[in-house]
C-alpha positions, 0 to 999 in steps of 0.5 A: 500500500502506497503510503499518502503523501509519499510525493507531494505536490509542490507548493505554487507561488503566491499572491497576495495584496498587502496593506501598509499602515501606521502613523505619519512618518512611521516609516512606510514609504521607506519599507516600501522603498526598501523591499523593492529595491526603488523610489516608488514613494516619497519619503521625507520627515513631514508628516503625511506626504504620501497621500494617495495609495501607492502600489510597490511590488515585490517579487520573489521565489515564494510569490508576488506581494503588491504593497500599498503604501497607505497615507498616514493615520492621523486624528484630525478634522481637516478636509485633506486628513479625512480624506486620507483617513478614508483612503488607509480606512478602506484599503484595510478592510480590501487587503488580504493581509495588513503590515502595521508599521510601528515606530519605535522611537516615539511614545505611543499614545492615544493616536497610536491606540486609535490605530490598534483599535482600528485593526484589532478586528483583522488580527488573523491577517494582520503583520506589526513592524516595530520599525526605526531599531537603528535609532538609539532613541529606539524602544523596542520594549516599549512598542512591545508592551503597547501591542501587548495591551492594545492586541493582545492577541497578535502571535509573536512570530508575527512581530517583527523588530526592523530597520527598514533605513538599513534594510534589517530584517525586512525579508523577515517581514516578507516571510511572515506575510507570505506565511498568510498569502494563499495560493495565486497568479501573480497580479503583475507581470514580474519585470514591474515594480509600481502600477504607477503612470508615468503622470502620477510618477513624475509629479511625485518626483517634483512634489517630493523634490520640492519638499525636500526643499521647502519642508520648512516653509509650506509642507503641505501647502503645494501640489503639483499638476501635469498639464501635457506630455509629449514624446519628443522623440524615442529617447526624449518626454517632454512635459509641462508641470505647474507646482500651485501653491496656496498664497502669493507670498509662498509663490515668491518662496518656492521660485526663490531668488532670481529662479534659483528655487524652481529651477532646483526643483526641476533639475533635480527632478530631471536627474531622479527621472534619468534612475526611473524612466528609459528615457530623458525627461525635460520639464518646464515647471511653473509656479501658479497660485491656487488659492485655499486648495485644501479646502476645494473637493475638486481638487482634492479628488484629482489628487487623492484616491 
């Protein structure tokens, strides 16, 4: 008699679409950055820069994780954050498995409870990064005793200790959540690493190259819209691009004297596009003013979804 299982079948890749989720910069976009091994979203210490759902893929022999980097949870009333909010609210609840990215350099207090009580309801799909351990302001006991009393009944094998800055024990996390991710076709084809259009992208790489500038002065108080793109030849995009910001007196900010500020901006940009794109591109960048922008649904639709 043949013993069962005397030649199993092999496991087939998996797949799974993974939520990514915690504070304002509690280093999301970072881990997203890390694991694919690209710029795929903004990182920078302001709080909620990203504020769309971003999708980074990783591929690896065990399956296909499509990551989206949710915006920051943040306890406000604001237009913008409750539509941020929303956004981080919903994909929750679409995800096969969650990634809860916890900071442990800073207390966790009633915002961070909010957000524990928010995914206590998923626990059976849900990952916890207990991120930022390079840092000698870390406590990783302090994160520790917060899961503890806000979901105690998280696995430990599903908490994890990461620096997502020095890429330590991030594939640790990639194994736990495809310990979760079922049997699938890959989502993507393997050679893509963002769904991202090409758009989107570059009016990501100017909005975060100008708020690498101009954090200081007007974080969150600028957008940037792309008004036409057009192939100039095979190897040459050309593209115009208007950053708006709220006020006059931040329009005479973000071009700085004599240009030198926007004209920064779009260097620098043209030089992180040359690591993204297969082709040159050259963008004439302009400085408008939308007044009050937060505060307009028109706008805040086309730009957050």
């Amino acid at each position: 008699m043949q013993e069962e299982n005397e030649n199993p079948v092999p496991a087939g890749p998996k797949s799974s679409l993974v939520s990514i989720v915690g504070r304002p910069s509690a280093g999301k976009s970072t881990f997203l950055n890390t694991a694919s091994g690209q710029q795929i979203s903004i990182v920078s210490p302001v709080p909620q820069t990203t504020r769309n759902a971003i999708r980074g893929i990783i591929n690896t022999a065990q399956g296909q994780i499509v990551f989206i980097d949710t915006p920051g949870l943040h306890a406000s009333e604001k237009k913008l954050n409750l539509r941020l909010t929303k956004i981080a609210h919903d994909h929750i609840k679409e995800s096969d498995s969650i990634l809860y990215i916890l900071d442990s350099t800073r207390a966790h207090g009633e915002e961070e409870a909010m957000i524990a009580s928010l995914l206590e309801p998923f626990t059976d799909k849900l990952v916890i990064a207990i991120n930022k351990t390079e840092s000698a302001q870390s406590d990783a006991y302090r994160s520790r005793s917060f899961i503890k009393d806000h979901l105690p009944a998280m696995p430990p094998e599903r908490i994890i200790e990461m620096s997502a800055k020095e890429n330590t024990n991030v594939s640790a996390v990639l194994d736990a959540l495809f310990a979760l991710a079922e049997e699938g076709p890959h989502l993507y084809p393997e050679e893509f690493y963002t769904d991202q259009e090409v758009d989107f992208r570059i009016a990501e790489i100017i909005r975060g190259q100008a708020i690498s500038r101009l954090e200081q002065e007007l974080p969150h108080a600028l957008y940037v819209a792309i008004d036409g793109m057009k192939m100039a030849n095979e190897n040459l995009l050309k593209v115009r691009a208007v950053l708006y910001v709220e006020r006059e007196s931040q329009k005479g900010i973000v071009i700085g004297k004599s240009a030198s500020m926007v004209k920064a901006i779009r260097t620098s940009s043209e030089k992180e596009c040359l690591d993204i794109f297969p082709y040159k591109v050259s963008i004439d960048l302009q400085v408008k003013v939308d007044k009050n922008w937060r505060q307009k649904d028109k706008v805040l639709g086309k730009l957050i979804r």
